[in-house]
N, C-alpha and C positions, 0 to 999 in steps of 0.2 A: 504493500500500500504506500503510497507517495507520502511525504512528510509534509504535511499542511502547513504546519510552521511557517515554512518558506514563505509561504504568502501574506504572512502578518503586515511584510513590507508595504504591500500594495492598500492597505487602507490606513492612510494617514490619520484618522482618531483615535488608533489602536495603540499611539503610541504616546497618546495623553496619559497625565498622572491627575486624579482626580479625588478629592475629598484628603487632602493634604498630599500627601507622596503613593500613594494606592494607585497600583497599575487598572488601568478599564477592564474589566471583565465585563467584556457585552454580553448580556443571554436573552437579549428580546428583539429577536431575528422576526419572530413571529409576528410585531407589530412592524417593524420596519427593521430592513437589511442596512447595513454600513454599506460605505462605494467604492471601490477599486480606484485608484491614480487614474487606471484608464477609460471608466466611465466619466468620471469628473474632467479629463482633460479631452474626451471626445466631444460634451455638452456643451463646453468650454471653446473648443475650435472649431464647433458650426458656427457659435455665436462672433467668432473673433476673423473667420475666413468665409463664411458662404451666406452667412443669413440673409433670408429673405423669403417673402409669402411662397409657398409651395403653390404649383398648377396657380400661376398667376404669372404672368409680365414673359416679357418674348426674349429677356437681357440675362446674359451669362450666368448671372449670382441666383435668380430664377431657377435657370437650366441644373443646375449645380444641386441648389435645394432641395428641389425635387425628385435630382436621382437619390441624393442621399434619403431621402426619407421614403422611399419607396424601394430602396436596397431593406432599408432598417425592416419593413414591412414584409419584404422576401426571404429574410433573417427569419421571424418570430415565425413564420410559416413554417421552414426548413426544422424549425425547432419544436414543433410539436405534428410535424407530419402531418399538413395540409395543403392546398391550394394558396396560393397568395391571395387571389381575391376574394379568400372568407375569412381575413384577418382586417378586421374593423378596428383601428386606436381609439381610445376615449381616454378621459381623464383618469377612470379607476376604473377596479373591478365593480364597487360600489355601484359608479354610475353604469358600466356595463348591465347589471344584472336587472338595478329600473329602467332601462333602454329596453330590455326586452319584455319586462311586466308593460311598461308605458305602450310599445309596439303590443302584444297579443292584446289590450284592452281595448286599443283601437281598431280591431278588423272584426269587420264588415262579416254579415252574417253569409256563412255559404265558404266560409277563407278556415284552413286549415287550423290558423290560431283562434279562431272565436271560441270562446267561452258563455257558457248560459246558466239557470240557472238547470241542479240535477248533475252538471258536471264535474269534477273533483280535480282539485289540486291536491300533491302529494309531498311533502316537507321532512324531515327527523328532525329530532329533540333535540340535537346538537349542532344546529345550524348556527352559522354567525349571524346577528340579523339585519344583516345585509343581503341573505340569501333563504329569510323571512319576511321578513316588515311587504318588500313589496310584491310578495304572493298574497300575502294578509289582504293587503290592499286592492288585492287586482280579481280574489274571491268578491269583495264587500262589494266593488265597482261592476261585477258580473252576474253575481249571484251566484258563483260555485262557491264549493262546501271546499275549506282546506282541512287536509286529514295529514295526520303525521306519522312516523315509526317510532316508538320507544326505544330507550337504548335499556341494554341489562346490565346487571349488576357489575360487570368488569368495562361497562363504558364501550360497548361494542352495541351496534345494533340489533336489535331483536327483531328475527326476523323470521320466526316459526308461524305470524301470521301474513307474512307477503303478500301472499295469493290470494289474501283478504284484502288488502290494501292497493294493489296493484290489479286494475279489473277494469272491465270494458266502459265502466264511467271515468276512469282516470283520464285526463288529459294534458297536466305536465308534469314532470317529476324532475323537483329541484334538491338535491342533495349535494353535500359539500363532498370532496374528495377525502381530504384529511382535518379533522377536527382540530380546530385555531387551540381547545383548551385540552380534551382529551388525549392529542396524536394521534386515535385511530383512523387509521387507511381503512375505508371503509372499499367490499367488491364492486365494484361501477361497473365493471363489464359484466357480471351476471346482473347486475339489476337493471342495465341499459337494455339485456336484454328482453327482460322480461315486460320492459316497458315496448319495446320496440313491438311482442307479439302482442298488444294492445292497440297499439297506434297511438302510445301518447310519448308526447315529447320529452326529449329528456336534459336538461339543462343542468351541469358543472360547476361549482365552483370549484376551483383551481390553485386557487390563493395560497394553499400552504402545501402543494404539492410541486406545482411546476418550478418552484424555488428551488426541489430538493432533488427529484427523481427523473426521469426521461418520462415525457408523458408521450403518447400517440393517439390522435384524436382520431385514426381509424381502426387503430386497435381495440380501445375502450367499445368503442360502439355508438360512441354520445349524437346530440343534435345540434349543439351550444355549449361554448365553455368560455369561463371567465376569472381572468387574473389580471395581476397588480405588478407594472416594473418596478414597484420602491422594494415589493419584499425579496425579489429577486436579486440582486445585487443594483438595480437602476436606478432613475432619476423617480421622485415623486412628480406627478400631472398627468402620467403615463398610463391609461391601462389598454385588456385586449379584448375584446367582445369576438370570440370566432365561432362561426355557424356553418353549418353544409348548403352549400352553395346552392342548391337548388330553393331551402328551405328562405335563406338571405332574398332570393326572388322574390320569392312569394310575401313576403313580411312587408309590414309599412312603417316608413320613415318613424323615427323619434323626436328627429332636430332637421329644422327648416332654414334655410338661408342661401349664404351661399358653395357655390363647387358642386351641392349634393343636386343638382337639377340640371334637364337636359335643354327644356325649353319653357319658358314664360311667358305668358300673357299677364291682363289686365286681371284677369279672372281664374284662370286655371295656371298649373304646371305639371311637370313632368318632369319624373325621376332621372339621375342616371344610374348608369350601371353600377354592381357593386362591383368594389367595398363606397364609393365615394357618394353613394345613395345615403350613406347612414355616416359622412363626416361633414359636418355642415360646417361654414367659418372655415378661419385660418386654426389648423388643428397646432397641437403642443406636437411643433418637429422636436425642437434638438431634445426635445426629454425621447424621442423616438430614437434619436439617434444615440443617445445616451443606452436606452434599452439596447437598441441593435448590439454597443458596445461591450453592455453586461452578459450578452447570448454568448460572447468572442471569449466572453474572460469565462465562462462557466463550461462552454464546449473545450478551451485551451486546457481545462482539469479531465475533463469526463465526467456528466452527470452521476453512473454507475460507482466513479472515484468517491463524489461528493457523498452519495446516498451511504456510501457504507464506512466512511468516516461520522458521517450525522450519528447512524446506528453504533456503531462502539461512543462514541461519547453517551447517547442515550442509556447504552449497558452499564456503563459507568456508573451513571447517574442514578439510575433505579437503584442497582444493587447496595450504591451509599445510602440511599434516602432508606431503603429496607432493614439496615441497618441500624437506623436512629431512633430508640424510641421516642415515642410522643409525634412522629412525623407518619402523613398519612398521604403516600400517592394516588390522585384523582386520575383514576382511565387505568390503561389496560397495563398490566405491569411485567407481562412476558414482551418477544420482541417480534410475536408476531403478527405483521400487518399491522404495525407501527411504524410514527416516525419520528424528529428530535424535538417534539415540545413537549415537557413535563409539568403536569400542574401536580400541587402539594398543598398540604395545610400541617401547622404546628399545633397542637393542639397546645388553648388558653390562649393562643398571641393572633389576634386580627391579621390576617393578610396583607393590609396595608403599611402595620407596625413590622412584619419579617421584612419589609420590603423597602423598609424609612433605615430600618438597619443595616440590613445586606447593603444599601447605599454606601454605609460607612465604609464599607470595606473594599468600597469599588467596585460593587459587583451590581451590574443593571438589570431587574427581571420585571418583569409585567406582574401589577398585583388587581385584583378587582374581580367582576365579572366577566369580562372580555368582552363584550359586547354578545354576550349567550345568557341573558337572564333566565328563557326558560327553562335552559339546561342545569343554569344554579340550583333552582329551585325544584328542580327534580333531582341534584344531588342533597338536598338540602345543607346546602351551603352559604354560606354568604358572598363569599368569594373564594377564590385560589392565588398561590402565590407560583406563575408560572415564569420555567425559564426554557428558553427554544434556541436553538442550534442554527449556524449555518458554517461553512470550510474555513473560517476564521477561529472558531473556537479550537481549543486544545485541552487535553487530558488534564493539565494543571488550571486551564477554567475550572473545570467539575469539581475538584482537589479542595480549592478553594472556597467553592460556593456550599461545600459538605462542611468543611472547617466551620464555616461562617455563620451556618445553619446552626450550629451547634452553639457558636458564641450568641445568637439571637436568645436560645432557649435558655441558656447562662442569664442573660441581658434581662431577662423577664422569669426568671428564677422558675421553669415550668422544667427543667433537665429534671431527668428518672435514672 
């Protein structure tokens, strides 16, 4: 296995000393990635050598921006094994996902995405809700019923009622690939398929997978998937809404203005072709080009490298935290169809308080609900105190954040 180490180099925050002389331990990859020299200095030399409006103006600096950002687009393609033109940019995965509530709430009766009332939207208990709120919303505006999967006792889906859940009223099925708080890798190709022998659609989030493993959008099976270039090693303003190309036809705009249209009147318009049907305005290039950069530095490793350095720090980590009494891992604590984000609780010390601590010591993890309140609340929890992985972290991260762990329970005299 390659020595990660080596690339501590390349992100220049890692070499901060913070809360007096305390080296950075990052571990909240999950909410946002650090950036390599050579994304920062990609974003950096669109803006300093070519900038200028994409698919606009007939002059060199034009011609330039355009290829770049339509390279960056043949990148994110090549990177999850699709067509280039079913890779749509937006600003987030966020926005991506109500792009696509927004689009099926709007068609027209007799259109593949219509929604009525009798028909079913299909969610799990572990969604971030960003890839809830706007199925929530897009039932209340339809009249369909949203029904969800419970997860069981090890933070996996429960899935022995499926075939209950999954049935000829279903019409989209939005599930996260890998849970933001749990790490479960949940099966998206047997469940894409099961949705597929239905005809209902099946929409991805991506968000805490495509950061870490090789995804293939024709292998899974999916219809629609959606991720974020900040958690990937890229620029924030950046996301990727990509759909099957037939289905990208058929769908109606989200955002109106200009580029995304063929022809105009007083009265009417008309589309153009995809992707540039569904990118209205002047889109966020150099964060595009910025991403294309972060595909170069994450392809330069090998996905597969990345995936199974994530998983030994993850081993690591479990096996410490198992070891601690008073300390209680939230989600699945083997390492199967798992990935590196670990949520925990101290028992007697709030989430927030491990996490005002673990500060002291330099070490940064995500504390709260994550933006999963249902899921808190079916852990009955308040919150979790999580930390999550990406090829930056090292074995003396984990080392560290176990030590630390321990001086917290010290700190608040709860040690057994």
């Amino acid at each position: 296995m390659a020595n990660f180490s080596q690339y501590l180099k390349d992100f220049p925050i890692l070499s901060r000393s913070v809360r007096g002389a305390n080296r950075l331990i990052y571990l909240d990859s999950g909410a946002t990635s650090q950036k390599p020299n050579q994304v920062i200095d990609a974003e950096s030399n669109f803006y300093r050598t070519v900038n200028s409006a994409v698919h606009r103006g007939a002059h060199l600096l034009a011609e330039e921006s355009s290829l770049a950002y339509e390279s960056a687009r043949e990148n994110v393609a090549n990177f999850i094994n699709s067509q280039t033109n079913e890779v749509i940019f937006t600003k987030s995965a966020t926005e991506s996902l109500n792009a696509l509530a927004y689009s099926f709430g709007n068609s027209e009766k007799g259109s593949l995405f219509y929604l009525q009332p009798g028909d079913e939207i299909l969610v799990s208990e572990m969604e971030h809700h960003a890839n809830l709120i706007p199925w929530q919303q897009l039932a209340k505006r339809t009249g369909a019923t949203l029904k969800w999967i419970e997860i069981d006792g090890d933070g996996r889906l429960d899935l022995t009622s499926i075939n209950k859940l999954i049935t000829s009223k279903t019409k989209i099925v939005a599930l996260t690939h890998q849970s933001n708080v749990l790490g479960t890798i949940n099966p998206i190709k047997d469940l894409a398929k099961l949705s597929k022998n239905v005809g209902a659609i099946f929409v991805l989030d991506a968000c805490q997978s495509v950061p870490h493993f090789q995804i293939d959008v024709k292998e899974l099976g999916i219809d629609f998937l959606a991720f974020s270039g900040h958690k990937m090693l890229g620029p924030t303003g950046i996301g990727v809404l990509w759909g099957r190309g037939e289905l990208l036809k058929q769908m109606a705009p989200f955002l109106f203005g200009g580029s995304m249209i063929d022809s105009v009147t007083m009265t009417e318009a008309t589309w153009a072709d995809i992707p540039r049907k569904f990118e209205a305005g002047v889109p966020n290039m150099a964060q595009a080009v910025g991403l294309s950069a972060a595909i170069d530095y994450l392809n330069q490793i090998g996905m597969e490298q990345i995936h199974e350095h994530e998983i030994g720090l993850t081993k690591r980590l479990l096996d410490g935290l198992l070891h601690i009494q008073g300390v209680k891992i939230i989600g699945p604590t083997d390492l199967s169809d798992r990935g590196g984000v670990v949520s925990f609780t101290v028992d007697g010390v709030h989430p927030h308080d491990v996490g005002q601590v673990l500060d002291q010591y330099g070490i940064a993890v995500r504390t709260g609900h994550h933006c999963a309140w249902p899921l808190m609340r079916k852990l009955n929890v308040v919150g979790t105190t999580r930390a999550s992985f990406h090829l930056y972290n090292t074995d003396a991260d984990v080392d560290k954040l176990l030590e630390s762990i321990i001086e917290v329970q010290k700190y608040f005299k709860v040690n057994k």
